[in-house]
C-alpha positions as CSV (number, residue, x, y, z in Angstrom):
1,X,-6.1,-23.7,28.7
2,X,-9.9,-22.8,29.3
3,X,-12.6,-23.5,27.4
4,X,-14.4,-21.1,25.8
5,X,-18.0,-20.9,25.1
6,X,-19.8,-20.5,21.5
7,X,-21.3,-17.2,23.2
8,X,-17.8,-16.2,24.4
9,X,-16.9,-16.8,20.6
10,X,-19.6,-14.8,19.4
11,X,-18.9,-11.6,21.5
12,X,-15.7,-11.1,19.6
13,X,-16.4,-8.9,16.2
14,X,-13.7,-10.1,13.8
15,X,-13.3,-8.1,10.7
16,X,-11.7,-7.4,7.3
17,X,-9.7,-4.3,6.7
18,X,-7.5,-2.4,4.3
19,X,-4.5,-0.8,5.3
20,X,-5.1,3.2,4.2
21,X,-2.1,4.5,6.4
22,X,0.5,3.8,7.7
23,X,3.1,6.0,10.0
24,X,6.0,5.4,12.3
25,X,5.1,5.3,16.1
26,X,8.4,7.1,17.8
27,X,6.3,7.0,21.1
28,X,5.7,3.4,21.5
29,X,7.5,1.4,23.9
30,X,8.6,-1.0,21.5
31,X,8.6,-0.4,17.8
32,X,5.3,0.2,15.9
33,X,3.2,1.5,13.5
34,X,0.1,3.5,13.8
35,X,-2.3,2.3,10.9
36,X,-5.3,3.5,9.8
37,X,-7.5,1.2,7.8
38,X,-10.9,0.9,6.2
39,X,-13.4,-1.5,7.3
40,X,-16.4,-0.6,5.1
41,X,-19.9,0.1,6.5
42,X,-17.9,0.2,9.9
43,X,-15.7,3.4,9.3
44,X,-12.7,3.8,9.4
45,X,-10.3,2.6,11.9
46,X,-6.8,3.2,13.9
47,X,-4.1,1.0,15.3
48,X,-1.2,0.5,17.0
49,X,1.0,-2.7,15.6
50,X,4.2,-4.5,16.7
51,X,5.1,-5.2,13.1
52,X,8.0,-3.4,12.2
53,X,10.8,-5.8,11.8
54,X,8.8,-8.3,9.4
55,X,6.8,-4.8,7.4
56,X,8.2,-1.9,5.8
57,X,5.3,1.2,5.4
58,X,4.5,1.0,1.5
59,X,4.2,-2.8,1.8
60,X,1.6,-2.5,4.0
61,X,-0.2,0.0,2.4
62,X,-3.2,-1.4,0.3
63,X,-3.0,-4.8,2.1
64,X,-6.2,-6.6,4.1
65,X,-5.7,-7.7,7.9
66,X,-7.9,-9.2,9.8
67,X,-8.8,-7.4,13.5
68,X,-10.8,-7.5,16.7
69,X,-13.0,-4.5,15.9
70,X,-15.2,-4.5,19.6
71,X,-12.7,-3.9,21.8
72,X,-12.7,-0.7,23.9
73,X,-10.8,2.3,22.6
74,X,-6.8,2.6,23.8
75,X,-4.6,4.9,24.8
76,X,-1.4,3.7,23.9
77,X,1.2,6.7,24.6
78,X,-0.3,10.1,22.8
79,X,-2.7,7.6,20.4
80,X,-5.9,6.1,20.4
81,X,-6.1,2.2,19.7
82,X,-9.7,1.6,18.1
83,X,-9.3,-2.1,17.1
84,X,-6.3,-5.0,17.5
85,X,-4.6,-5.8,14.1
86,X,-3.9,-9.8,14.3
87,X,-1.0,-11.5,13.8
88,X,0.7,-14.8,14.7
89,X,3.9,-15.2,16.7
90,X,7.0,-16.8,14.5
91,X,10.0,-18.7,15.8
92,X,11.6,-15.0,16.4
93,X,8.4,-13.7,18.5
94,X,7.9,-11.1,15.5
95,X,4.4,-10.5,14.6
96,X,3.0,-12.2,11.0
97,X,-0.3,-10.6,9.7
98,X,-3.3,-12.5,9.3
99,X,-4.5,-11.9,6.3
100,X,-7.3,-13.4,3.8
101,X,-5.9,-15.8,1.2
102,X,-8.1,-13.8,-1.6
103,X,-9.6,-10.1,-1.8
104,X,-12.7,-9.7,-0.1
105,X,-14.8,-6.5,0.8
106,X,-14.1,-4.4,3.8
107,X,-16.0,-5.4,6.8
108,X,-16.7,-8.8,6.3
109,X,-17.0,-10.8,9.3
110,X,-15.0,-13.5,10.7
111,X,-16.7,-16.6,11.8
């Protein structure tokens, strides 16, 4: 594995969000959701997640992830990707949510 350096660290904006929306993503390759979710003074914000076999939609709603919020808009099919939703690989390769352990406010940072 490579190292990676405190300023490679810092360049990666890591932010708190609540789930707003959340609607199936026939187009995807392999089953998704497209979410829209609120990260406070930074807007609001659209993504494409794996997520589908561990979520359902109205669980999801309401609920705060964590995401890379830097990265460079994507297309992914007809929909544009404007952050990456995190999530942790189980023994099955489905995708877990991180999530904070308490309620915090939109945007804070990650660090």
């Amino acid at each position: 594995m490579n190292a990676l350096s405190w300023d490679d660290f810092e360049k990666v904006d890591m932010r708190v969000g609540t789930i707003l929306e959340v609607n199936d993503f026939p187009k995807a390759r392999k089953p998704a959701y497209q979410l829209t979710m609120d990260f406070g003074e930074l807007g609001i914000k659209k993504s494409s997640a794996q997520i589908v076999s561990l979520y359902n939609r109205e669980e999801l709603i309401g609920k705060q992830v964590i995401a890379v919020v830097n990265f460079p808009p994507k297309q992914i099919a007809n929909f544009i990707s404007e952050c990456l939703v995190l999530g942790v690989y189980n023994e099955n390769s489905d995708v877990v949510l991180l999530t904070p352990d308490k309620k915090t406010d939109n945007g804070c940072k990650i660090g």
